[in-house]
PAGU-653064 format. One line per 4 residues: their letters; for each residue x negated, y negated, z negated of N, C-alpha, C, O, CB. Coordinates in nm, 2 decimals. Last residue first. Glycine has a CB too. Layout:
A = X/Y/Z/X/Y/Z/X/Y/Z/X/Y/Z/X/Y/Z | ... .
This chain:
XXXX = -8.58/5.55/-10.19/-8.67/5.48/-10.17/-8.68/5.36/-10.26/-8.77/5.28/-10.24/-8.66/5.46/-10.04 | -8.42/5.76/-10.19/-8.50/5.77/-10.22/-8.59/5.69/-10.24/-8.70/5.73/-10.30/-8.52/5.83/-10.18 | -8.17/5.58/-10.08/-8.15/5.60/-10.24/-8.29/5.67/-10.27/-8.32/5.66/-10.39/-8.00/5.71/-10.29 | -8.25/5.51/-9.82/-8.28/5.42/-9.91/-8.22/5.49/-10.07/-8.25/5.42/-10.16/-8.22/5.27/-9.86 .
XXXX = -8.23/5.82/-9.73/-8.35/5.75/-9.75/-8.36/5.57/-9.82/-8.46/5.53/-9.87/-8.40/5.75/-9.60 | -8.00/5.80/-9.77/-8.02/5.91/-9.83/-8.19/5.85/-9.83/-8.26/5.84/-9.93/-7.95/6.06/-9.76 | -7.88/5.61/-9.59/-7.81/5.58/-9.70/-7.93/5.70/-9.82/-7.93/5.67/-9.94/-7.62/5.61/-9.67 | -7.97/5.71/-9.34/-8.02/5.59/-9.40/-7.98/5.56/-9.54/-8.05/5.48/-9.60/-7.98/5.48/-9.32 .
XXXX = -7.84/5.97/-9.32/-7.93/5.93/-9.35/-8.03/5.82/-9.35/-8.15/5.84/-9.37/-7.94/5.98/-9.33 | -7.52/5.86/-9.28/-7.60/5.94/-9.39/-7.76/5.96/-9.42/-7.80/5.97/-9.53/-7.55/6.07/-9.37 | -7.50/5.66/-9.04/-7.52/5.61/-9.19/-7.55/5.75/-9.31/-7.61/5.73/-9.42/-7.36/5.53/-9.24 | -7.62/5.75/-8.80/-7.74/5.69/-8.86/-7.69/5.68/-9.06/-7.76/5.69/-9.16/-7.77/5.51/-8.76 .
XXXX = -7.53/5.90/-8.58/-7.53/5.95/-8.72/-7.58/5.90/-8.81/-7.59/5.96/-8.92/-7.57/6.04/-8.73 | -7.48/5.84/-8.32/-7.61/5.91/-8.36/-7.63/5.92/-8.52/-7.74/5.95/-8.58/-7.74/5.82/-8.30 | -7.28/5.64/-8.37/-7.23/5.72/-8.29/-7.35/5.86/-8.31/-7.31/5.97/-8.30/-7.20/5.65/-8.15 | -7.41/5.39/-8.45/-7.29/5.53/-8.54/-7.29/5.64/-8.52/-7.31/5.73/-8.59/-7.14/5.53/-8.53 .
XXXX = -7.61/5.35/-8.29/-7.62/5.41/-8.38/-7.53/5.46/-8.47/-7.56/5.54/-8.55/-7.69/5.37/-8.42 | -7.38/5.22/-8.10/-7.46/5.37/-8.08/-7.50/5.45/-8.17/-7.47/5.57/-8.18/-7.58/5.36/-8.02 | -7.31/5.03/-8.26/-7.25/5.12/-8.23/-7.33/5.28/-8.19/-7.34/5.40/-8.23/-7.18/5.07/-8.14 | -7.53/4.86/-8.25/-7.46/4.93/-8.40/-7.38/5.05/-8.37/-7.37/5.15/-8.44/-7.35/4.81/-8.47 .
XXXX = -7.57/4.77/-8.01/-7.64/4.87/-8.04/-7.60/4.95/-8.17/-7.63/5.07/-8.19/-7.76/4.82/-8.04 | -7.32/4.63/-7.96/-7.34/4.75/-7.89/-7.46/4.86/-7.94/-7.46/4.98/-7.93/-7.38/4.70/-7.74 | -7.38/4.42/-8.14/-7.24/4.54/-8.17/-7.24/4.66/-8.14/-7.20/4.76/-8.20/-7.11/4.52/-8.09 | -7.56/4.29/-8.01/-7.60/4.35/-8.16/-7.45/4.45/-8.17/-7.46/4.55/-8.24/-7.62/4.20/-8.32 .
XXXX = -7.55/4.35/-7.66/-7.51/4.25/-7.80/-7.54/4.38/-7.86/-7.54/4.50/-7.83/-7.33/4.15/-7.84 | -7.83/4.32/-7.43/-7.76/4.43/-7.51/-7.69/4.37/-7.63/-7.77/4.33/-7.71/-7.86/4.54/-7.57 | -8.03/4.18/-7.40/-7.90/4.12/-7.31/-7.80/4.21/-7.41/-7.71/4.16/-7.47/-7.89/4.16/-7.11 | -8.20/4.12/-7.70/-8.21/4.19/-7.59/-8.06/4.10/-7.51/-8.00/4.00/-7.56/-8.21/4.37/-7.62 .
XXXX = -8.41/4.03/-7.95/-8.31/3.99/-7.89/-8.33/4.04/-7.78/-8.44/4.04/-7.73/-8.29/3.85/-7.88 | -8.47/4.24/-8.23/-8.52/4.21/-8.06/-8.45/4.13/-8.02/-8.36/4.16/-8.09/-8.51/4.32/-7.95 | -8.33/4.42/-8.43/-8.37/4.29/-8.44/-8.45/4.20/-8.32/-8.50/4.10/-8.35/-8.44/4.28/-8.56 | -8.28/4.68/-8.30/-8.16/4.63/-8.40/-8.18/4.40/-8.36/-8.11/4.32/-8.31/-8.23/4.70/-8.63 .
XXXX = -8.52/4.75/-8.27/-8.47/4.76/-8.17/-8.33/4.66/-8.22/-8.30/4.57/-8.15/-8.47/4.93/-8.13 | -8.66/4.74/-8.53/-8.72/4.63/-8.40/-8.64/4.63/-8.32/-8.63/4.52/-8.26/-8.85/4.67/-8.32 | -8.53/4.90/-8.71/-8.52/4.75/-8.75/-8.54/4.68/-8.63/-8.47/4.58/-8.61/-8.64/4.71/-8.85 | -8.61/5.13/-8.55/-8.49/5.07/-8.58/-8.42/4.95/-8.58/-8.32/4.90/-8.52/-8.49/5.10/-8.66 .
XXXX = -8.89/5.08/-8.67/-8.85/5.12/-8.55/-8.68/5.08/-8.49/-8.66/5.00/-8.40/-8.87/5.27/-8.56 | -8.83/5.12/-8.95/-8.87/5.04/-8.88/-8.84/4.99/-8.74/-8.78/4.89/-8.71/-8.96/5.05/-8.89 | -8.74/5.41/-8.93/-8.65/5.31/-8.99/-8.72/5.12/-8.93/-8.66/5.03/-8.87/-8.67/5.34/-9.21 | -8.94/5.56/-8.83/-8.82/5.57/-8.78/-8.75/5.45/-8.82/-8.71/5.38/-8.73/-8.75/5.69/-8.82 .
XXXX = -9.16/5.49/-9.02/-9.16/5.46/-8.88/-9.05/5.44/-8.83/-9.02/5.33/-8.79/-9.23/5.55/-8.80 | -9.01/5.64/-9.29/-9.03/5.49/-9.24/-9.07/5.42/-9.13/-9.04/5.30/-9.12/-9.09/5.44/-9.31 | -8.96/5.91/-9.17/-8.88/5.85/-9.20/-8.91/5.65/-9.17/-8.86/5.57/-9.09/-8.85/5.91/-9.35 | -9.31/5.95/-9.17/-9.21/5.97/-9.04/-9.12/5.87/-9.05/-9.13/5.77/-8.99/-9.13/6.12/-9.02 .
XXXX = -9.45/5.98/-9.35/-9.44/5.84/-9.30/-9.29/5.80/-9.18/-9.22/5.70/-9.15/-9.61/5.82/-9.22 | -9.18/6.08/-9.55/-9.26/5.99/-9.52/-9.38/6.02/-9.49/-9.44/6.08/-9.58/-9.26/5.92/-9.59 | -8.99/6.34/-9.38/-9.07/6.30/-9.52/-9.16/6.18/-9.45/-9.19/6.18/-9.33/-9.20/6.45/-9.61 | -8.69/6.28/-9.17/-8.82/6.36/-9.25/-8.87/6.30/-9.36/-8.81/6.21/-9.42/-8.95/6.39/-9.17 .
XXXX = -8.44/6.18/-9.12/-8.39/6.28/-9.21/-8.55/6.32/-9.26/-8.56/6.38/-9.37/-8.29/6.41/-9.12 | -8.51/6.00/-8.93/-8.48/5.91/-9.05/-8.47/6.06/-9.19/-8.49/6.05/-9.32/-8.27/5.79/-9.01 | -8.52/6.15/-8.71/-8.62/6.13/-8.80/-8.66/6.07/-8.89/-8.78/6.05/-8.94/-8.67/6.12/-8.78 | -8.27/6.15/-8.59/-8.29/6.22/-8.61/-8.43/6.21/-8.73/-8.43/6.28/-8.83/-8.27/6.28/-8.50 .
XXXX = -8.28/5.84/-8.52/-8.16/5.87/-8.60/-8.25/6.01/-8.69/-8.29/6.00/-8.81/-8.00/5.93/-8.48 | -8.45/5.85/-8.30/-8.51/5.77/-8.43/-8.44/5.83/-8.54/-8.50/5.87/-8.64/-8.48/5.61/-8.44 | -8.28/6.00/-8.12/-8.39/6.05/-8.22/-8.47/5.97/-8.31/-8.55/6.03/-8.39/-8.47/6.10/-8.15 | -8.08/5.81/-8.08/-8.13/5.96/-8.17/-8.20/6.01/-8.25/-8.20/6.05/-8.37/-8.16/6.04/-8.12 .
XXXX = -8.31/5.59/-7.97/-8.18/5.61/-8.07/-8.14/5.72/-8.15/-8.17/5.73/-8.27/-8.06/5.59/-8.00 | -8.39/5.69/-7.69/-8.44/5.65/-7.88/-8.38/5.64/-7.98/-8.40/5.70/-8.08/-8.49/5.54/-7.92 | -8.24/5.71/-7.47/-8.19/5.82/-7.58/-8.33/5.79/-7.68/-8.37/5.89/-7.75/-8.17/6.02/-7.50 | -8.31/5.56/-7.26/-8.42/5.67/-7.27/-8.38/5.74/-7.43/-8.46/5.81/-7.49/-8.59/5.59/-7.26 .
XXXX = -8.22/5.30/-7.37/-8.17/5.36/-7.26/-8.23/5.50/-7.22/-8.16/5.55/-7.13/-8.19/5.27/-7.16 | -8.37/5.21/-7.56/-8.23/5.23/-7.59/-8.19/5.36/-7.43/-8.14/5.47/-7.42/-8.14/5.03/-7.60 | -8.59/5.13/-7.38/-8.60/5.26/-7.56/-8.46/5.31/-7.52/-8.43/5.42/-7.45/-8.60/5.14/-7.80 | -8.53/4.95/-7.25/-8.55/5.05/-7.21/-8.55/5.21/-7.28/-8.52/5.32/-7.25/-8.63/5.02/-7.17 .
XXXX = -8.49/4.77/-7.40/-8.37/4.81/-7.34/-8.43/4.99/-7.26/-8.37/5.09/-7.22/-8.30/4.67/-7.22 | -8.75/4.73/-7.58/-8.61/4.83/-7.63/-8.51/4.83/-7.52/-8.42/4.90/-7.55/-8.52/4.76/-7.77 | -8.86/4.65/-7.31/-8.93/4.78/-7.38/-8.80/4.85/-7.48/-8.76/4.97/-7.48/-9.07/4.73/-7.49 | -8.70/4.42/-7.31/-8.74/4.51/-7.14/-8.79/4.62/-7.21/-8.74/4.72/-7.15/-8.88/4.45/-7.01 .
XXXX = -8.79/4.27/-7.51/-8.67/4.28/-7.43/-8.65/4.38/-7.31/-8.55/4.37/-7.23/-8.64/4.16/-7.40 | -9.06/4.29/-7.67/-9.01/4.25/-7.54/-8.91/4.32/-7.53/-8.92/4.44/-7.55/-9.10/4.27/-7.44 | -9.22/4.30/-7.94/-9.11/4.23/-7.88/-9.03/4.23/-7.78/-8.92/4.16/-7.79/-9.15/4.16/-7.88 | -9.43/4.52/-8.01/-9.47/4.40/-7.86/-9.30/4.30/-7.87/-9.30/4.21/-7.78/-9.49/4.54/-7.63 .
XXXX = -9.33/4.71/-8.12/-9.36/4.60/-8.20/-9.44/4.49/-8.10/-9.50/4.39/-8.14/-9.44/4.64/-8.34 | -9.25/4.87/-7.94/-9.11/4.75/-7.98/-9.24/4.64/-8.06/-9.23/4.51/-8.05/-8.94/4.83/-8.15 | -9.48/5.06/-7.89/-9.44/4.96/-7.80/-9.34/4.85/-7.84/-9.34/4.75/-7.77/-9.40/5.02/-7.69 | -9.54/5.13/-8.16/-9.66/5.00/-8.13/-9.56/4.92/-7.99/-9.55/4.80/-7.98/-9.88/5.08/-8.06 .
XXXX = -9.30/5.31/-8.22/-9.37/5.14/-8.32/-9.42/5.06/-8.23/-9.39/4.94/-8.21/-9.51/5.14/-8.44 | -9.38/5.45/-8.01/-9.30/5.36/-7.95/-9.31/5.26/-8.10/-9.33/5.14/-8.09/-9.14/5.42/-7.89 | -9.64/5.59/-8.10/-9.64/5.51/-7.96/-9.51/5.43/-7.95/-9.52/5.33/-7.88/-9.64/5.63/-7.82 | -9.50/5.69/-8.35/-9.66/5.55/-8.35/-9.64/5.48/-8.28/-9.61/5.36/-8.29/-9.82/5.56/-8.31 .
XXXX = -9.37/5.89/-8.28/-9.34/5.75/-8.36/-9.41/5.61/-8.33/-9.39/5.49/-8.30/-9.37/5.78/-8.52 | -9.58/6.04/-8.18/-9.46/5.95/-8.08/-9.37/5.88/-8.16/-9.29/5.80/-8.11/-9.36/6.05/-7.97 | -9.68/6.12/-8.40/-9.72/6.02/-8.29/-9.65/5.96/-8.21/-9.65/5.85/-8.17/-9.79/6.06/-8.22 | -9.47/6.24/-8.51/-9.52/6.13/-8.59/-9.60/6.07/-8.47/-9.59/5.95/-8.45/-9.61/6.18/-8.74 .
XXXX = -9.46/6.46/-8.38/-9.33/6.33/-8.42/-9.35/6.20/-8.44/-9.29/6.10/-8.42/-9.26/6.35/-8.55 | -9.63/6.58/-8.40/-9.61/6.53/-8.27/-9.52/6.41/-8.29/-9.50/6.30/-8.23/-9.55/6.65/-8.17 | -9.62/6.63/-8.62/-9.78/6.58/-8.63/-9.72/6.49/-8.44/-9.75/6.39/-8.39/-9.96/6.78/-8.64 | -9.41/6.82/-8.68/-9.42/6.67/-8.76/-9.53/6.62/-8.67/-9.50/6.50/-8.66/-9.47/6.68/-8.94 .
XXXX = -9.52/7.08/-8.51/-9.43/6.96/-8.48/-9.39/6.85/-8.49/-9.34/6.77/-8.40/-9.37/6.96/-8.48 | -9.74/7.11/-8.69/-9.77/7.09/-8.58/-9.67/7.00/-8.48/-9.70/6.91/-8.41/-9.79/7.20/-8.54 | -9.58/7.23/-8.87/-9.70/7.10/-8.91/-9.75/7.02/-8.77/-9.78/6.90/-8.75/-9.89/7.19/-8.99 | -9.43/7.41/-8.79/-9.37/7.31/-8.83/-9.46/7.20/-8.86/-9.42/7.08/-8.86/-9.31/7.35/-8.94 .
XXXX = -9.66/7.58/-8.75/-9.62/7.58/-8.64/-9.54/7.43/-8.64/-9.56/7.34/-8.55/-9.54/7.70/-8.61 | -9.71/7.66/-8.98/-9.82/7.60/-8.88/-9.75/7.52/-8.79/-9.77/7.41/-8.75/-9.93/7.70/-8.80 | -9.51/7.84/-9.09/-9.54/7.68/-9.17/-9.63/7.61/-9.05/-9.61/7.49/-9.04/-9.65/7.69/-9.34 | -9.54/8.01/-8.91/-9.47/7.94/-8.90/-9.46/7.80/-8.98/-9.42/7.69/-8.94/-9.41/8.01/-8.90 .
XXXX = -9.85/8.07/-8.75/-9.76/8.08/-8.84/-9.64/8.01/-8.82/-9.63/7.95/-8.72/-9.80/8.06/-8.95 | -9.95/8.13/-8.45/-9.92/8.04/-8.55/-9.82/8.11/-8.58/-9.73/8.17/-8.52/-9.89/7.91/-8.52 | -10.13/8.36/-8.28/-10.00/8.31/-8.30/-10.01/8.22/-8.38/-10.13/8.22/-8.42/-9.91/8.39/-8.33 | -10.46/8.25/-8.10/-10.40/8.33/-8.22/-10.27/8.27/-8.24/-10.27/8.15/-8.23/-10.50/8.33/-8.36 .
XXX = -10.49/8.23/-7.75/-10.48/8.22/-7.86/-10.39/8.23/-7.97/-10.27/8.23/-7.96/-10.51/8.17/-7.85 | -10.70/8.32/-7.45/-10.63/8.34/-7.60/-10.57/8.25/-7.70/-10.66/8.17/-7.74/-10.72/8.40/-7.67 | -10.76/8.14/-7.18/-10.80/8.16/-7.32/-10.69/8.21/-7.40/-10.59/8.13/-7.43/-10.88/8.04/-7.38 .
């Protein structure tokens, strides 16, 4: 089947719309708690890209930040240093700092 090009605003709506679910899906999986789901997050490059979608418009940003929060606040084998680090290392303090002055 055919179908008609997308614009480009479309096209961007369409990408948020993906973002944002696969936000959902891993919220809902950390917010299970389990130690085995953020090591695994962590290990599967979440991190980034949480990083990376701390930079959109809400809801996105605050999934991201939450999200965050779970993986941060989990007790895992992973020490709390190790994961601070990563997230330096993924850019996290400019835009956390830019979403809590909006917020």
């Amino acid at each position: 089947a055919s179908h008609a090009p997308r614009a480009a605003g479309e096209e961007g709506e369409v990408q948020e719309q993906v973002c944002v679910q696969a936000a959902l899906v891993l919220h809902t999986l950390l917010s299970l708690g389990s130690a085995r789901i953020v090591e695994t997050a962590v290990a599967c490059q979440a991190l980034p890209a949480l990083v990376h979608m701390l930079d959109a418009h809400a809801p996105l940003s605050h999934l991201a930040l939450d999200c965050i929060w779970r993986v941060v606040t989990v007790a895992t084998s992973t020490p709390k240093l190790d994961l601070c680090r990563l997230l330096a290392r993924a850019g996290v303090a400019r835009p956390l700092v830019a979403l809590l002055e909006t917020s």
